[in-house]
N, C-alpha and C positions, 0 to 999 in steps of 0.2 A: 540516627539512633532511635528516633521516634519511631519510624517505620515497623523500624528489627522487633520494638517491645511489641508492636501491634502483632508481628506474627507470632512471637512466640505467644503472648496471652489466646490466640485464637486457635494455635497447634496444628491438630489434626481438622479439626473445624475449619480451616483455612478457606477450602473449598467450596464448604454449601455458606459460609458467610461471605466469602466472595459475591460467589451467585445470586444470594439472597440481596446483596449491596447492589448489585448491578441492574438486577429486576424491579428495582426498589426506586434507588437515582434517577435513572436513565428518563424514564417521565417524568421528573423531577428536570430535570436537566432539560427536556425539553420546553416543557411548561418558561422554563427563564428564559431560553435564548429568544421565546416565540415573542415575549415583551420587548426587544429589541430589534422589533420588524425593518429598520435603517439601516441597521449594521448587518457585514458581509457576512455573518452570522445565520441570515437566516433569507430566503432564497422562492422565486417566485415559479422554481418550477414544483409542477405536482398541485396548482393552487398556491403554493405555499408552505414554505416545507424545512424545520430549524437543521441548520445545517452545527454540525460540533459535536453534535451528540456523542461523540465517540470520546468526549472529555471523562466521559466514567470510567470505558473500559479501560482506558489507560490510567487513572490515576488505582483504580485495581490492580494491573498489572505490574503498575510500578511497585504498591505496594507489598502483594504477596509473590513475587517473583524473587527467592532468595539472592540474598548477593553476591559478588559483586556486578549479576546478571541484567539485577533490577536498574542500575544508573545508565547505561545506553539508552534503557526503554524510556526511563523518565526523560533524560534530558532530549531524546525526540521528539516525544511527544510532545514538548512546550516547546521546541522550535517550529514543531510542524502546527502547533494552537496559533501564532506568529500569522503562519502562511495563512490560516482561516480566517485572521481577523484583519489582514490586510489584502485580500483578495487580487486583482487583477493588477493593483496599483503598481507603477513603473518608478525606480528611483530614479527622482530627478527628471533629464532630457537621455537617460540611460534608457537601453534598450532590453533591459533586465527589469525586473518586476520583486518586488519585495518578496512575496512568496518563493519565487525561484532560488534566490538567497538565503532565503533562512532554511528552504529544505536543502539546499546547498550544504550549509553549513551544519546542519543536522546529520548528511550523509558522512560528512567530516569528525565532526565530533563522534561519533559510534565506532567509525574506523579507530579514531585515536585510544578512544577508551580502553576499547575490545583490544587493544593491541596486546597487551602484555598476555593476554590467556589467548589468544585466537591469532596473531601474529594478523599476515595483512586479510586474512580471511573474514575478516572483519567486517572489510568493504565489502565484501560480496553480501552478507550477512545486512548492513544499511540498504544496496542496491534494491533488496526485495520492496523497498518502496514504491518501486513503480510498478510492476503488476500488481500488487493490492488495491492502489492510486486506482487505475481503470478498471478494474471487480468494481468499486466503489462505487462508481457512473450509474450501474444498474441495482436498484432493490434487493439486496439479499444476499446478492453474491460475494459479496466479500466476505460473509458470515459464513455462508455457504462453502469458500474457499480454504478459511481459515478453520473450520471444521475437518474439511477432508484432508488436509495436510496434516493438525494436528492426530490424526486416526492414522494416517500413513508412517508419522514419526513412532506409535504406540509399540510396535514390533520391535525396530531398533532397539528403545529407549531400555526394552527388556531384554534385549540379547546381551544388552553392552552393559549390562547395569547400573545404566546411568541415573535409573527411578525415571517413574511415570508421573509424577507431580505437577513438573511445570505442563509438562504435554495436555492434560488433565485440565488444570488451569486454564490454558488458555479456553479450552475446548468448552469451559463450563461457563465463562466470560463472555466468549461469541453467543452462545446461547439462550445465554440473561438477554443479553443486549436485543439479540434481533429480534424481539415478534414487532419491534414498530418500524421496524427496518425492512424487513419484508413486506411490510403493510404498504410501503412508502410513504409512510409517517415522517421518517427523522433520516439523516445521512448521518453516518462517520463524519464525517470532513478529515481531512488530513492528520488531526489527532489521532483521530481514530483507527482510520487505516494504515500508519506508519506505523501505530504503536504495535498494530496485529505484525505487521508486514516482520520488524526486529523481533517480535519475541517467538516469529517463527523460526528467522536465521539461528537465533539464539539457539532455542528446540532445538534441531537439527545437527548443528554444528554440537555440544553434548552429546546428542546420541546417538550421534554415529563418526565423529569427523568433518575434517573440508569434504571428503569425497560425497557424502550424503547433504551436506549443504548445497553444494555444486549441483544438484541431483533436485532440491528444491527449487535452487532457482531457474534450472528449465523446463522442470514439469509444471510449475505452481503458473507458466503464462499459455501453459497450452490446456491446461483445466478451466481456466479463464477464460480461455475465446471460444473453447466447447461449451460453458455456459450461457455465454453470452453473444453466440455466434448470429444471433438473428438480430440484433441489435447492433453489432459492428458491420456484418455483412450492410446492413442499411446505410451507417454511416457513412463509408469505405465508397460507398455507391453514389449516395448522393453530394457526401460534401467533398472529397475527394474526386469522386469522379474513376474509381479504378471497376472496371467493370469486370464481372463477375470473380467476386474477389475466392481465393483461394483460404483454406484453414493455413497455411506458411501468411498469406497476407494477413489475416487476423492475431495469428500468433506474432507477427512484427509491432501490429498494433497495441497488442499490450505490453511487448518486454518493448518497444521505444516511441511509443505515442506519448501525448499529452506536451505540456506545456516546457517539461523539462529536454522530452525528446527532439523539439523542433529545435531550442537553443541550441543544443547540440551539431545540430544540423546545421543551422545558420554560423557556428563559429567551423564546422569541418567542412562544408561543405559551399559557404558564401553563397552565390546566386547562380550557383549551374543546380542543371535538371537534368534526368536520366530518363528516356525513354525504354523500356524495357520488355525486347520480346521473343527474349533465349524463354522455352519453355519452361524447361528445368528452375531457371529462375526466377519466371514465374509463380513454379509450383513451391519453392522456398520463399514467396513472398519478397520477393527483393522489389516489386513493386512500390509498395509499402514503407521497406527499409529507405529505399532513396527518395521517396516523397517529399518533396524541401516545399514547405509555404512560402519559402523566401525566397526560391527561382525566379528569372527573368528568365523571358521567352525564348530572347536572342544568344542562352547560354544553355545549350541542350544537349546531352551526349547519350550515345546508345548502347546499350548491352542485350 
């Protein structure tokens, strides 16, 4: 209820008080996390470098993003705040990691929510967490990402009449946020970029449908490894070892890298490895797709 009075007293102002909130905090926000140099909060690459930051643009989004849109974006965001603050840590003698599970259940919870307006397109709409998650890795790009998607949504949102607001919104939020983002001052952390990641599913799915949702989330990981292509092509190279990777190989790396794509891996895939060298499959990245860090040597099949 607090929220709803806050937008209505701010109305049409919504937006440049937004912006002006977000421009405002955000070095505010960093300034605190940097006093807790200990905590997974805040992170030794770049010199040093307060990771979270992206607890503004989300406690924005959650609250000028009309309802009943805004309760996805909030309750991600403080799952996905969860995974920041408990970093790599493993429950227990579990081979799960606390983060893994609260963005777990973060993807759960948004499906649920979203159900009754979006039915199961919901989950597709949470899923965008993971290519935001890797835009993230590099400076800029995720601002950068969630800029040119909400600019892509702006056509729709006026064909269908859905209103340009949230679209607007978001677009005016990323842009508070990043000049220390860019700078490589401060990262999103997972707040941050989940919270961009649902309120673009959301976007989307209003203004146009599943079918323009669906449409987001596989363009929004090949915009990502176009910006980020000299940076993954490195990764991909060195720590992998997949030599001369393909844009299919980079585009794998953002719709299924990271921390949540390997579990995956490890629970479908156990300890076999694919060698792979159909070219076509190549040029679709399936290199990539089947990369298991959890292979054993003596467990290897070829395509």
């Amino acid at each position: 209820m607090g929220w709803e009075i806050l937008v209505m007293l701010t109305g049409e102002w919504s937006l440049p008080v937004a912006a002006v909130a977000v421009l405002v905090l955000t070095p505010a926000a960093a300034a605190i996390i940097s006093l807790f140099k200990n905590s997974n909060l805040y992170t030794d690459v770049r010199g040093g470098t307060p990771r979270g930051a992206g607890i503004v643009p989300w406690a924005a989004l959650s609250i000028f993003t009309p309802p009943p849109f805004n309760v996805p974006l909030a309750v991600m965001g403080a799952l996905a705040f969860i995974d920041d603050l408990a970093g790599r840590r493993r429950i227990m003698n579990l081979s799960i990691e606390w983060g893994q599970l609260s963005r777990g259940l973060g993807i759960l919870a948004v499906a649920l929510i979203t159900y009754p307006f979006m039915g199961a397109w919901g989950l597709l709409a949470a899923l965008m967490v993971q290519p935001l998650n890797i835009a993230d890795m590099q400076p800029g790009v995720a601002c950068t990402v969630t800029v040119i998607m909400s600019l892509l949504a702006l056509p729709a949102a006026v064909m269908t009449g859905s209103g340009i607001h949230l679209a607007l919104l978001i677009m005016v939020v990323a842009l508070a946020y990043s000049p220390l983002d860019y700078r490589g001052k401060i990262m999103m952390g997972e707040v941050g970029n989940h919270s961009f990641a649902v309120a673009l599913g959301l976007l989307f799915y209003i203004s146009g449908g599943p079918w323009l949702l669906l449409a987001l989330f596989l363009l929004t990981p090949l915009v990502t490894a176009i910006l980020r292509r000299g940076n993954l092509s490195e990764f991909l190279e060195k720590r992998l070892k997949i030599e001369n990777p393909t844009l299919g190989d980079l585009y794998m790396d953002v719709m299924t890298g990271g921390g949540l794509g390997d579990l995956l891996r490890r629970i479908l895939m156990g300890r076999r490895a694919f060698r792979i060298r159909n070219p076509f499959l190549i040029s679709l990245g399936f290199r990539r797709l089947l990369f298991n860090p959890h292979a054993s040597h003596v467990s290897r099949g070829e395509l």
